[in-house]
N, CA, C and O atoms as a Tripos MOL2 file, in Angstrom:
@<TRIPOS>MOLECULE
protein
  284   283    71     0     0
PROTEIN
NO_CHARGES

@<TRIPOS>ATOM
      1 N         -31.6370   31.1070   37.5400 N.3       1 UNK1
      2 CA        -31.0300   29.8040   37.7480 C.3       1 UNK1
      3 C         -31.3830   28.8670   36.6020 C.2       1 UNK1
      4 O         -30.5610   28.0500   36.1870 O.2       1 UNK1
      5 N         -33.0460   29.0270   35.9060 N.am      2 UNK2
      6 CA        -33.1660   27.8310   35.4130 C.3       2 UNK2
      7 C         -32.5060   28.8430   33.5190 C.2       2 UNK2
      8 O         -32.6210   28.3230   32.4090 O.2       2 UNK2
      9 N         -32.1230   29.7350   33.6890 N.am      3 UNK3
     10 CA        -31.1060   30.5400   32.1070 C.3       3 UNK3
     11 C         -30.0720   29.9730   32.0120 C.2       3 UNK3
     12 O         -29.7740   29.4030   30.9620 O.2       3 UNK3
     13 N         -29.1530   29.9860   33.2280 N.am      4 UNK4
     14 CA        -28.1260   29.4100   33.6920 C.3       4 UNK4
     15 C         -27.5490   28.0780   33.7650 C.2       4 UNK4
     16 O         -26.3860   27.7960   34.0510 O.2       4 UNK4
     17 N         -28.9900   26.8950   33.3230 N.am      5 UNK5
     18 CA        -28.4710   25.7320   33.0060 C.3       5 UNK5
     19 C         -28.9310   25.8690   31.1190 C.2       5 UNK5
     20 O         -28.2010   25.9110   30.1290 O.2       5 UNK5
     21 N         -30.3170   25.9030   31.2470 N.am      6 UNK6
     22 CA        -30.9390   25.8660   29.5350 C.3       6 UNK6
     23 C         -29.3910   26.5120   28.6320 C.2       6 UNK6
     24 O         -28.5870   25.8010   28.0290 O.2       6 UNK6
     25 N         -29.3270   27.9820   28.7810 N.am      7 UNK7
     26 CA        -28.2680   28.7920   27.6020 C.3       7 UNK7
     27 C         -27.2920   27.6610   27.5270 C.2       7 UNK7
     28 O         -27.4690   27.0940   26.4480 O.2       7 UNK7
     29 N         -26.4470   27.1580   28.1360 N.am      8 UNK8
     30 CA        -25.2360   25.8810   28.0610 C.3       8 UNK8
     31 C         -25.7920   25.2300   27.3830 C.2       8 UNK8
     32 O         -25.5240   25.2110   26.1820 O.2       8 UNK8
     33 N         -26.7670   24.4630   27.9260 N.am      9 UNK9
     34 CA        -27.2560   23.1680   27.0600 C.3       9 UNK9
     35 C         -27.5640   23.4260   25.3890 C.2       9 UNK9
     36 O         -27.0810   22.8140   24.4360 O.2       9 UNK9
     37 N         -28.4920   24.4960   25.3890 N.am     10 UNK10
     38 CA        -28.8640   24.7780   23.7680 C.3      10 UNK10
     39 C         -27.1620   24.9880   23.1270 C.2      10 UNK10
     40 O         -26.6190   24.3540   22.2220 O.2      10 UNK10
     41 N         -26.6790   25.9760   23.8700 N.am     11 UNK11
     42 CA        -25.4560   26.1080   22.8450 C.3      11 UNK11
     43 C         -24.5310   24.7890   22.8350 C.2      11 UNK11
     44 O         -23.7700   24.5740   21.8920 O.2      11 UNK11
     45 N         -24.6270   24.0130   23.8170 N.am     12 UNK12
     46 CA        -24.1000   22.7600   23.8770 C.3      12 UNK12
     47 C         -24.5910   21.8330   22.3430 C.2      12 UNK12
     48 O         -23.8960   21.4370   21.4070 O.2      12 UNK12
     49 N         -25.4440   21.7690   22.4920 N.am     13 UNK13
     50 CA        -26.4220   21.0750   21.3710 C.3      13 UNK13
     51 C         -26.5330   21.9930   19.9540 C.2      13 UNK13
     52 O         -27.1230   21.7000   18.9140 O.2      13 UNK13
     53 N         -25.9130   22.9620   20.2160 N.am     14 UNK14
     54 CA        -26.1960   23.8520   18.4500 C.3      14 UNK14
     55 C         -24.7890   23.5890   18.1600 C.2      14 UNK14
     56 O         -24.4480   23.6150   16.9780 O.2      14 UNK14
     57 N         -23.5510   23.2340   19.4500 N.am     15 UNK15
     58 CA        -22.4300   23.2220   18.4690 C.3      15 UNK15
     59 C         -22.1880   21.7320   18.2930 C.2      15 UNK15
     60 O         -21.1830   21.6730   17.5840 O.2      15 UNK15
     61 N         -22.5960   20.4830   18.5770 N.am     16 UNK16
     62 CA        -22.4730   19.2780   18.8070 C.3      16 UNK16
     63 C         -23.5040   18.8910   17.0040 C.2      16 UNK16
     64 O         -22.9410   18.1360   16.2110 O.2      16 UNK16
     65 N         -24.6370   19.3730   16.6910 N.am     17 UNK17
     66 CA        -25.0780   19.4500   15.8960 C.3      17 UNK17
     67 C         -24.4160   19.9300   14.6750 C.2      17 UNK17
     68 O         -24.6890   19.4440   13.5780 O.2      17 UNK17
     69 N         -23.4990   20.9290   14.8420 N.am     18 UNK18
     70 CA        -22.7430   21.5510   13.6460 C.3      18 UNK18
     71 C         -21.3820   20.9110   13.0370 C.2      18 UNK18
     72 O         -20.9450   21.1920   11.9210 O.2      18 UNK18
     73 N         -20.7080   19.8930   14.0620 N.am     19 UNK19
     74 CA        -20.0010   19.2550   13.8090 C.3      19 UNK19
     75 C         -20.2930   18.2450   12.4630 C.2      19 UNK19
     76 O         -21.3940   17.7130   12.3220 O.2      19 UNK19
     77 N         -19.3850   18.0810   11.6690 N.am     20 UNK20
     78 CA        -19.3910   17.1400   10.4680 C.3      20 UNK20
     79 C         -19.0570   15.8340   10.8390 C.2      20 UNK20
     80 O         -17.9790   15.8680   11.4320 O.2      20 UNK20
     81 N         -19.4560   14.8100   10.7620 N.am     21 UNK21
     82 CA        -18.9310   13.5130   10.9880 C.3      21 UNK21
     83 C         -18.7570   13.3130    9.7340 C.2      21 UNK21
     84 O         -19.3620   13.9140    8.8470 O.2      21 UNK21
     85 N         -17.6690   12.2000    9.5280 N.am     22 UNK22
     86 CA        -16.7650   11.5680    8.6760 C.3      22 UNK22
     87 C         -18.1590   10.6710    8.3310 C.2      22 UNK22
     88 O         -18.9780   10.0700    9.0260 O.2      22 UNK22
     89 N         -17.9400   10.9640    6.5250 N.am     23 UNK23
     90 CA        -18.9140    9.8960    6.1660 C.3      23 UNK23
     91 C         -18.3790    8.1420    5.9870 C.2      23 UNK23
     92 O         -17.3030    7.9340    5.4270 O.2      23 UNK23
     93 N         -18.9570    7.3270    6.3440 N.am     24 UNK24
     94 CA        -18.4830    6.1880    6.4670 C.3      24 UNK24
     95 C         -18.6690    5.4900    5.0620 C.2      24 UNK24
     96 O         -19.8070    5.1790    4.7110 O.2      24 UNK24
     97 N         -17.1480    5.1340    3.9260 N.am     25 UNK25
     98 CA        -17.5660    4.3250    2.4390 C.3      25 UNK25
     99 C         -16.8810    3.1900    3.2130 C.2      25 UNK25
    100 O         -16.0150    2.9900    4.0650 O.2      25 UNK25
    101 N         -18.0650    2.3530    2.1620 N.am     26 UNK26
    102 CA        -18.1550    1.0820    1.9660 C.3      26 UNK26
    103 C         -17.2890    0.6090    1.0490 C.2      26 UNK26
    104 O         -17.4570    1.2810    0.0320 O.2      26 UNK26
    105 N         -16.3700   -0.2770    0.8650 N.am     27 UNK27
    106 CA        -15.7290   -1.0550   -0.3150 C.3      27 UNK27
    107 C         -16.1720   -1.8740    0.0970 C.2      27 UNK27
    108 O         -16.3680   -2.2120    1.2640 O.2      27 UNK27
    109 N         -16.4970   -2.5150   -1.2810 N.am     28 UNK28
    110 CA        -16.9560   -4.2010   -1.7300 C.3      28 UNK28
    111 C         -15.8710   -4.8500   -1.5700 C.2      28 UNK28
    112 O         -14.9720   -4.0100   -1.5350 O.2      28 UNK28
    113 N         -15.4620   -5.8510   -1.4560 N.am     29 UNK29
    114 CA        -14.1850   -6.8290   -1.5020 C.3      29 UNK29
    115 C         -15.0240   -8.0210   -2.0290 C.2      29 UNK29
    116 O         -16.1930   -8.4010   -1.9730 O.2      29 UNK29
    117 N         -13.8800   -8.4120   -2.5540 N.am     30 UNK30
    118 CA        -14.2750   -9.3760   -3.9070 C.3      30 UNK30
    119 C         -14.1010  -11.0060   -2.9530 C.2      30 UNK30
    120 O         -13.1080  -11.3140   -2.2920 O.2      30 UNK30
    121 N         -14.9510  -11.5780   -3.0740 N.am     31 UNK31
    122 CA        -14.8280  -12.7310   -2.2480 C.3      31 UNK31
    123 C         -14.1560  -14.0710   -3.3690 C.2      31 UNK31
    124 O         -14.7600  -13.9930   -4.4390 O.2      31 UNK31
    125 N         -13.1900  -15.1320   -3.3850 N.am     32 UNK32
    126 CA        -12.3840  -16.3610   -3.8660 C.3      32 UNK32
    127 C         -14.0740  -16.7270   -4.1460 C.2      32 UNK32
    128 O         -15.0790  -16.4850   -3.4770 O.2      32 UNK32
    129 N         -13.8390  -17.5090   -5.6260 N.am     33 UNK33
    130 CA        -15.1150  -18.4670   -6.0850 C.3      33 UNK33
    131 C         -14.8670  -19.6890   -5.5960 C.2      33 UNK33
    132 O         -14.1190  -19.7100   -4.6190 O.2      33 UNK33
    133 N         -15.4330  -21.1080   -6.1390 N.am     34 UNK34
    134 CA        -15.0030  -22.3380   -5.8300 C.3      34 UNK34
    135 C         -14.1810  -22.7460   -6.2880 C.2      34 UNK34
    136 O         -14.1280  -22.4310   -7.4770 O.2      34 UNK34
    137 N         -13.4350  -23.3320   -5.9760 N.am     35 UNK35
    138 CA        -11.9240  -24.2500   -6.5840 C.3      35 UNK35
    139 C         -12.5610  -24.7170   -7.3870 C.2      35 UNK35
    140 O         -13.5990  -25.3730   -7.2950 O.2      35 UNK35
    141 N         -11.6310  -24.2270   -8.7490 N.am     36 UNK36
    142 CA        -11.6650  -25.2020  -10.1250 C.3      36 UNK36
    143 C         -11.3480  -26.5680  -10.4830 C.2      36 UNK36
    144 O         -11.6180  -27.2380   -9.4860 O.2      36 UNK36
    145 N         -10.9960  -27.1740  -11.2250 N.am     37 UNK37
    146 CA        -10.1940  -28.4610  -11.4450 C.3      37 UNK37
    147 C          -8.7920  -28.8040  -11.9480 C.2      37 UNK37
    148 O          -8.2260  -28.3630  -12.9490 O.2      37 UNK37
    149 N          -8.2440  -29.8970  -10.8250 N.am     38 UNK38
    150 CA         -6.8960  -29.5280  -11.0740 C.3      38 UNK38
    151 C          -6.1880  -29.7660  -12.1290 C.2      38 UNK38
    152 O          -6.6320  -30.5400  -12.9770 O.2      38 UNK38
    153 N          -4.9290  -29.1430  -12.2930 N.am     39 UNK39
    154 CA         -4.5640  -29.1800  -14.2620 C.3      39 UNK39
    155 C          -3.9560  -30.4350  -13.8260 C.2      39 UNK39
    156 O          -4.1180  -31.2080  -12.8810 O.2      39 UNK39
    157 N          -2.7430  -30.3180  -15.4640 N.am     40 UNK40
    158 CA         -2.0110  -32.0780  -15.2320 C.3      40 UNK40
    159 C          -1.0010  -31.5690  -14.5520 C.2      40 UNK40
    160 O          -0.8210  -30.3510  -14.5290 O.2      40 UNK40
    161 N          -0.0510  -32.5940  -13.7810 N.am     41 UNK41
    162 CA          1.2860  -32.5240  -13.3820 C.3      41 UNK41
    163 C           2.2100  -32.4770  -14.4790 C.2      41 UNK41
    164 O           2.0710  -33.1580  -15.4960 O.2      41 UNK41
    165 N           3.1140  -31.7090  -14.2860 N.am     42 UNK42
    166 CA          4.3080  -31.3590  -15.3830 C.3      42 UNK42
    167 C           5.4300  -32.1760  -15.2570 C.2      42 UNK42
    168 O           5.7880  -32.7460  -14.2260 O.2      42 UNK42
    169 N           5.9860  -32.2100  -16.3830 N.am     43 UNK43
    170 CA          7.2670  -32.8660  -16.5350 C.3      43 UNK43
    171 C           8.4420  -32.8570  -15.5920 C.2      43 UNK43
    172 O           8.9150  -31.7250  -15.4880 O.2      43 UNK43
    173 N           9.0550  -33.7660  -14.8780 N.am     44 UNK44
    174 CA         10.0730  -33.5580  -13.8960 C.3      44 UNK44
    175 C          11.3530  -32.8810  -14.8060 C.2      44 UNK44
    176 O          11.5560  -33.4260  -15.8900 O.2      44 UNK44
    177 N          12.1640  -31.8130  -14.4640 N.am     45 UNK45
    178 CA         13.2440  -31.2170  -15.0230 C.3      45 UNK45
    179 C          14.3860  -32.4610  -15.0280 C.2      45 UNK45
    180 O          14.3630  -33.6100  -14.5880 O.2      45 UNK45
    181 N          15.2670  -31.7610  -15.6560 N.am     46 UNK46
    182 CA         16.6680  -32.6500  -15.6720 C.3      46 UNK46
    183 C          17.9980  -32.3230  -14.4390 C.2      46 UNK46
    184 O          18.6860  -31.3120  -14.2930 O.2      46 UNK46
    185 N          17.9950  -33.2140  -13.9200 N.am     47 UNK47
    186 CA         18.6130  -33.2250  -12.3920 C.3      47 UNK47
    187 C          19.9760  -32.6440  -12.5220 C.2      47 UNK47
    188 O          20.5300  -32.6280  -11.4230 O.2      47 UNK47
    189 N          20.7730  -32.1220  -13.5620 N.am     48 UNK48
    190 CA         22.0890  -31.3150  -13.8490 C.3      48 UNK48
    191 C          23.3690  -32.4500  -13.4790 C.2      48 UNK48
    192 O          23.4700  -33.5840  -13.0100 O.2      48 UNK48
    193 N          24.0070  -31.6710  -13.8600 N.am     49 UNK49
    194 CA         25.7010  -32.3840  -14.0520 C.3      49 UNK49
    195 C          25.9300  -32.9480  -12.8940 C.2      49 UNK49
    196 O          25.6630  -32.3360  -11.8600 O.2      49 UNK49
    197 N          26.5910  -34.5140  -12.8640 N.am     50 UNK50
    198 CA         26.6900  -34.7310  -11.2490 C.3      50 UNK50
    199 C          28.4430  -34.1630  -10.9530 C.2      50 UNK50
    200 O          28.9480  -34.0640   -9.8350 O.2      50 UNK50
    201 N          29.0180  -33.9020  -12.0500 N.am     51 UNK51
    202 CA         30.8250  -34.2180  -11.7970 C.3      51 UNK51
    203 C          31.3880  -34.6400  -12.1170 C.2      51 UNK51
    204 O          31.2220  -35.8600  -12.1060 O.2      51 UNK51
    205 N          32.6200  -34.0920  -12.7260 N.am     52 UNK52
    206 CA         33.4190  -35.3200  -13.0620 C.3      52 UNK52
    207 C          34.0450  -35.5340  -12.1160 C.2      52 UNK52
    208 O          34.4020  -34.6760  -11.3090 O.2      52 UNK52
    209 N          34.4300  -37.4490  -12.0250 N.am     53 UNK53
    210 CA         35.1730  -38.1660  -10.8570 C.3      53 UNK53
    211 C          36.3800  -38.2610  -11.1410 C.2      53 UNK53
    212 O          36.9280  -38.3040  -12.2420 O.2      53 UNK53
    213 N          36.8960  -38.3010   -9.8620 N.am     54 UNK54
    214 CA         38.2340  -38.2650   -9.7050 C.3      54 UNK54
    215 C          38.7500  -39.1870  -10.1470 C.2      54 UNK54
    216 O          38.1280  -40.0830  -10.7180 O.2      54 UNK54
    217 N          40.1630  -39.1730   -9.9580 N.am     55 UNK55
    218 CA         41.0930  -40.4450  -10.4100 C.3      55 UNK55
    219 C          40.7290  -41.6190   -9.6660 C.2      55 UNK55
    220 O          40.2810  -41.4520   -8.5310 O.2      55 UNK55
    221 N          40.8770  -42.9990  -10.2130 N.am     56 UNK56
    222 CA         40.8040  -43.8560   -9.0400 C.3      56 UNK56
    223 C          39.3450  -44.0440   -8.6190 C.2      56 UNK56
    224 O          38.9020  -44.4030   -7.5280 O.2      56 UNK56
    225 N          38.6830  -43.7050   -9.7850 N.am     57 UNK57
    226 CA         36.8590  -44.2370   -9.1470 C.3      57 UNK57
    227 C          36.5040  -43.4990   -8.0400 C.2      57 UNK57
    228 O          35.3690  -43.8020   -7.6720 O.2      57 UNK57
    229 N          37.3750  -42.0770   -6.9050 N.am     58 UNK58
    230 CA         37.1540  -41.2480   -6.1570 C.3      58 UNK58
    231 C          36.1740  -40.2220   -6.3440 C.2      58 UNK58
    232 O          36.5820  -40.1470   -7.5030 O.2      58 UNK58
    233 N          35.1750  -39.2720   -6.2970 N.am     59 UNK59
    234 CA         34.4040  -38.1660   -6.1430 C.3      59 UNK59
    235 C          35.2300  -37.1950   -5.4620 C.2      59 UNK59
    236 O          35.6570  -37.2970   -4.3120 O.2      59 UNK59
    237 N          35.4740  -35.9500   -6.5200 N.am     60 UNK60
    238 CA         36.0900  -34.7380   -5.7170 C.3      60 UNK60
    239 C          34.7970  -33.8800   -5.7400 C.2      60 UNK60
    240 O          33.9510  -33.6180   -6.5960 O.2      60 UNK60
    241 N          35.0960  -33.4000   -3.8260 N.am     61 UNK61
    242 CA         34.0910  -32.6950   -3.2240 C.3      61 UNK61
    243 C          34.9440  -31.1880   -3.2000 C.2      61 UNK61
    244 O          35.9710  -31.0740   -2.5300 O.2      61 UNK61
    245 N          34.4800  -30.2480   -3.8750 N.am     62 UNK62
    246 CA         34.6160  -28.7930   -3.5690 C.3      62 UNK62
    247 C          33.9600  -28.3300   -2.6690 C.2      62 UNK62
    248 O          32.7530  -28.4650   -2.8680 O.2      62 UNK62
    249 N          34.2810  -27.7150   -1.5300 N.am     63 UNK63
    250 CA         33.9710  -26.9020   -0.3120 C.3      63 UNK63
    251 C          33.9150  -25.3860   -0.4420 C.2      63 UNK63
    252 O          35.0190  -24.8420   -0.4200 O.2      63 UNK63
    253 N          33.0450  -24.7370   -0.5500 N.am     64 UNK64
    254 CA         33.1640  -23.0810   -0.0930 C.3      64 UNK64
    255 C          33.7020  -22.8800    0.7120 C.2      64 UNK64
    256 O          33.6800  -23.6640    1.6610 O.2      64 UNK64
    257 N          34.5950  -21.5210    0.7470 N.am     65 UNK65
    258 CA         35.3970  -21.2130    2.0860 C.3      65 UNK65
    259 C          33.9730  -20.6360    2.7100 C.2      65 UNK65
    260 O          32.8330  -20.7490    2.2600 O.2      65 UNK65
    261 N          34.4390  -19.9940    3.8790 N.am     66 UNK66
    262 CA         33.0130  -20.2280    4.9570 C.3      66 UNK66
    263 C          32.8200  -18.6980    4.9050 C.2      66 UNK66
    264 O          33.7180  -17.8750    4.7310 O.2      66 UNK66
    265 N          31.7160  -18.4860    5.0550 N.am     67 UNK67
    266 CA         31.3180  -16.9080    4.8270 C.3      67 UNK67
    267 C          31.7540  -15.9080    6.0990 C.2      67 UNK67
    268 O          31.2440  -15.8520    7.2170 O.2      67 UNK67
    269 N          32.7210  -15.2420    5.6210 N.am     68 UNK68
    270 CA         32.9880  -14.2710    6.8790 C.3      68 UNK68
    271 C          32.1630  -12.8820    7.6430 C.2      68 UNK68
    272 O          31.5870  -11.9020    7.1720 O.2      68 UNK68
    273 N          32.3750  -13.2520    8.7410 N.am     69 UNK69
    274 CA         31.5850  -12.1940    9.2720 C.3      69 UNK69
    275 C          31.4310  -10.5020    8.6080 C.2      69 UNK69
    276 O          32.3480  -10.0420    7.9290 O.2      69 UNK69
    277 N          30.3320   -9.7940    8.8660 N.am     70 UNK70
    278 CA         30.1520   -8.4830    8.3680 C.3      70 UNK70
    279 C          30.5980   -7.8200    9.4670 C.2      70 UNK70
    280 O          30.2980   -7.9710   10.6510 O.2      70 UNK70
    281 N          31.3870   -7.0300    8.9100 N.am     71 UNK71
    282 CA         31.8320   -5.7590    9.3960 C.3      71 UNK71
    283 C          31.1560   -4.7390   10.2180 C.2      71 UNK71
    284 O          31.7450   -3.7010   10.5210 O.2      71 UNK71
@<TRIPOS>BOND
     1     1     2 1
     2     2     3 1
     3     3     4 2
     4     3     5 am
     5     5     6 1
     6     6     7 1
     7     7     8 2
     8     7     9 am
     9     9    10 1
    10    10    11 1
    11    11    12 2
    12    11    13 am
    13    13    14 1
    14    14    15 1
    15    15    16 2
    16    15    17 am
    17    17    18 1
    18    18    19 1
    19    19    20 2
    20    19    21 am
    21    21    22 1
    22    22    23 1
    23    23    24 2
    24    23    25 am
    25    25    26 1
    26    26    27 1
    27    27    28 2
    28    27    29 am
    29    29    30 1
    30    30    31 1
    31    31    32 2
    32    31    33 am
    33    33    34 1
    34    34    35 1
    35    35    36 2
    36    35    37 am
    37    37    38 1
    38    38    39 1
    39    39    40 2
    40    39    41 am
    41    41    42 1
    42    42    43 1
    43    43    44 2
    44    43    45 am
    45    45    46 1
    46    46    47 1
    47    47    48 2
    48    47    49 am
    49    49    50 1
    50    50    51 1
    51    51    52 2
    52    51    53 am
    53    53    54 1
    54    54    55 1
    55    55    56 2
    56    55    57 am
    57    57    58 1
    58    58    59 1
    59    59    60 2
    60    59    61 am
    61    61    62 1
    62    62    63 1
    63    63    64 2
    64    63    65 am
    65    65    66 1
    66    66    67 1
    67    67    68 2
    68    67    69 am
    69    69    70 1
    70    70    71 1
    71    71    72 2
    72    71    73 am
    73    73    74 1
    74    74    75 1
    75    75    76 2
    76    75    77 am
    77    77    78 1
    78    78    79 1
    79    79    80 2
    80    79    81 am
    81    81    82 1
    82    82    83 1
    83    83    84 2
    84    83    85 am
    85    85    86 1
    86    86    87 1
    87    87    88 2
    88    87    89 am
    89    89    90 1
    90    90    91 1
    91    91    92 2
    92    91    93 am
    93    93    94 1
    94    94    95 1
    95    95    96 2
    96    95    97 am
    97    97    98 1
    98    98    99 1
    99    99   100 2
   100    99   101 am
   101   101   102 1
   102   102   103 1
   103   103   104 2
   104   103   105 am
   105   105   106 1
   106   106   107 1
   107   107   108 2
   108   107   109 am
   109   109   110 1
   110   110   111 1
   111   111   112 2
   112   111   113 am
   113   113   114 1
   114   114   115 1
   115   115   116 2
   116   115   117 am
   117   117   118 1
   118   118   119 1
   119   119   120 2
   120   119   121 am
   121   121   122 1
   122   122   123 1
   123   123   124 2
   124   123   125 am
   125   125   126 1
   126   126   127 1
   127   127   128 2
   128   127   129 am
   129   129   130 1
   130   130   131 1
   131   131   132 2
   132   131   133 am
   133   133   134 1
   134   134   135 1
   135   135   136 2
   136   135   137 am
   137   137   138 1
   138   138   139 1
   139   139   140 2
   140   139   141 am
   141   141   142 1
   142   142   143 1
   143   143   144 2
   144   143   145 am
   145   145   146 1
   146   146   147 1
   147   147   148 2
   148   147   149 am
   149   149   150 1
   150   150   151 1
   151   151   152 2
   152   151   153 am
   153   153   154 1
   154   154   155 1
   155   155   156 2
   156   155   157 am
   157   157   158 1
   158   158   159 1
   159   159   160 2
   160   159   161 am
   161   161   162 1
   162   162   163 1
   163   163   164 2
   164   163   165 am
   165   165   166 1
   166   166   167 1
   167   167   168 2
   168   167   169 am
   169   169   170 1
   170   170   171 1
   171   171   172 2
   172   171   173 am
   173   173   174 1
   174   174   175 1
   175   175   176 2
   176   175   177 am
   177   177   178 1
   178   178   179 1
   179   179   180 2
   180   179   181 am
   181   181   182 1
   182   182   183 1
   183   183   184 2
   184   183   185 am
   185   185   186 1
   186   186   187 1
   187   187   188 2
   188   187   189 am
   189   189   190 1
   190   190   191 1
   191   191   192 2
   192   191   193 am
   193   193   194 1
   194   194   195 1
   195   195   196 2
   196   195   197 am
   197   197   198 1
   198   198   199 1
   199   199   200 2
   200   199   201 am
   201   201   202 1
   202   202   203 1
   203   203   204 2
   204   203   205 am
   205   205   206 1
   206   206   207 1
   207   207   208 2
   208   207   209 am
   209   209   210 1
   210   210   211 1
   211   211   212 2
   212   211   213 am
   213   213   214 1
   214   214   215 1
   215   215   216 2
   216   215   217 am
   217   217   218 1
   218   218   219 1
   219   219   220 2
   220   219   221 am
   221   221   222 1
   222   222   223 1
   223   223   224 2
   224   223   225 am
   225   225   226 1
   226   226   227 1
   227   227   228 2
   228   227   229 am
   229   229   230 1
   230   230   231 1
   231   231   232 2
   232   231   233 am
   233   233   234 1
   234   234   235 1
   235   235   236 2
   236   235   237 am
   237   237   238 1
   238   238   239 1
   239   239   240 2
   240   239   241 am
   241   241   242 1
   242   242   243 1
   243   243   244 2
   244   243   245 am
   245   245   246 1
   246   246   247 1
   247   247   248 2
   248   247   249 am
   249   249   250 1
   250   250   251 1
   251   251   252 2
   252   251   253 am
   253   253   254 1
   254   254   255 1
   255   255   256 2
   256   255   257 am
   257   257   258 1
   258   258   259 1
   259   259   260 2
   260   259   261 am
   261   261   262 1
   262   262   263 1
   263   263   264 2
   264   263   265 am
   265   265   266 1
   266   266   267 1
   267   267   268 2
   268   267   269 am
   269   269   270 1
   270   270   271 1
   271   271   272 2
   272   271   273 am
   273   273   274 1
   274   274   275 1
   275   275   276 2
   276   275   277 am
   277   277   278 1
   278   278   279 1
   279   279   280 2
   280   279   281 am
   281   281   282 1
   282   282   283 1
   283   283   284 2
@<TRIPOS>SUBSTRUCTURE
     1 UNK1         2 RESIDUE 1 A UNK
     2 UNK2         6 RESIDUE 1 A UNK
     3 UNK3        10 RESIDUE 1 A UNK
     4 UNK4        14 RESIDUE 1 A UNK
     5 UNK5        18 RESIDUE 1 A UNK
     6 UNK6        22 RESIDUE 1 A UNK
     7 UNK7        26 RESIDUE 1 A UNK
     8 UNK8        30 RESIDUE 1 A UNK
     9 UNK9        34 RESIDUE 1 A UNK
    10 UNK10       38 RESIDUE 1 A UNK
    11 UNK11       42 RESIDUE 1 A UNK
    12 UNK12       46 RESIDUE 1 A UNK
    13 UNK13       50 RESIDUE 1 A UNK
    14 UNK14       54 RESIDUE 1 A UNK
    15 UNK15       58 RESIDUE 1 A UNK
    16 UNK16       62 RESIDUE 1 A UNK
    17 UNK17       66 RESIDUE 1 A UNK
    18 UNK18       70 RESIDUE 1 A UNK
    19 UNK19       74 RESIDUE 1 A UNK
    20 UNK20       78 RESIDUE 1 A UNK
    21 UNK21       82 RESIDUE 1 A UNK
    22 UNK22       86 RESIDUE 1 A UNK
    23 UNK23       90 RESIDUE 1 A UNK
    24 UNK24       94 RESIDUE 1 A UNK
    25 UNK25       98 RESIDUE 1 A UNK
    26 UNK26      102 RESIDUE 1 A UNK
    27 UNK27      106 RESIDUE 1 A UNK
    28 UNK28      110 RESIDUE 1 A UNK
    29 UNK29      114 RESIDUE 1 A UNK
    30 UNK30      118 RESIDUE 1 A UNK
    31 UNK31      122 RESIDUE 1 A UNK
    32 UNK32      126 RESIDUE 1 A UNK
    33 UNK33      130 RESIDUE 1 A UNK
    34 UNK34      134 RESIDUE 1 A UNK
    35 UNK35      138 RESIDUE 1 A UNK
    36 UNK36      142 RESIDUE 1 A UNK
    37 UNK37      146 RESIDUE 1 A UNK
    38 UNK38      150 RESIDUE 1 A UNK
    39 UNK39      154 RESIDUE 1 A UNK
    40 UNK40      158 RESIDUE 1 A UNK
    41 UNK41      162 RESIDUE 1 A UNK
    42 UNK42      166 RESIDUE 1 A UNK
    43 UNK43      170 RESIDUE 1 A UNK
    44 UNK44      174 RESIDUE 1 A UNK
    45 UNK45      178 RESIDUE 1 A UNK
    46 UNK46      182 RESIDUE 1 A UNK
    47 UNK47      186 RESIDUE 1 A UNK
    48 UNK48      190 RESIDUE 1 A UNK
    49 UNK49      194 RESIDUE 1 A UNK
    50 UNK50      198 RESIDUE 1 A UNK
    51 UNK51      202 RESIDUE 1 A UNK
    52 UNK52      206 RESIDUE 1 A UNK
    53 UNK53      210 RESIDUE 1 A UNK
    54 UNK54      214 RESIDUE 1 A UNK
    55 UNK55      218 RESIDUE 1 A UNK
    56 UNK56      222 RESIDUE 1 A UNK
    57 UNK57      226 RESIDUE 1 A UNK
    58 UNK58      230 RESIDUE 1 A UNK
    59 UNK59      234 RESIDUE 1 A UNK
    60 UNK60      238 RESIDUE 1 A UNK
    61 UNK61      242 RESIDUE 1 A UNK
    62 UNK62      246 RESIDUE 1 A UNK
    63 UNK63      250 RESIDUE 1 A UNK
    64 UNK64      254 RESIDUE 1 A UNK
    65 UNK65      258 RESIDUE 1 A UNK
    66 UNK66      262 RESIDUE 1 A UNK
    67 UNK67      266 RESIDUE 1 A UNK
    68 UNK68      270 RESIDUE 1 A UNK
    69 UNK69      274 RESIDUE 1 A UNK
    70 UNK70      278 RESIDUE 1 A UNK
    71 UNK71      282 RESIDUE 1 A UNK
């Protein structure tokens, strides 16, 4: 009776022992330093063509036709 529990257990424990565990790597990760100082503000761009106006001191507005559904 007492062969009958021990033999399990040892072979329990010789194959639990033989198993490889996954070795566990470490990566470093690079940690953000302190905020530097801020640069200058840049030049505002040039705001583009407004249009030429219509006859009559009017603004002609061009409209896109409207986007049609997909198929």
């Amino acid at each position: 009776m007492k062969l009958s529990i021990l033999i399990p257990t040892l072979f329990a424990a010789l194959v639990l022992a033989a198993c490889d565990r996954p070795a566990v790597v470490a990566v470093p990760v690079a940690s953000p330093g302190p905020a530097g100082a801020t640069g200058a503000t840049g030049a505002t761009g040039s705001q583009g063509n407004t249009g030429k106006p219509g006859e009559g001191g009017t603004t002609v507005v061009v409209v896109p036709p409207a986007a049609s559904a997909p198929n």
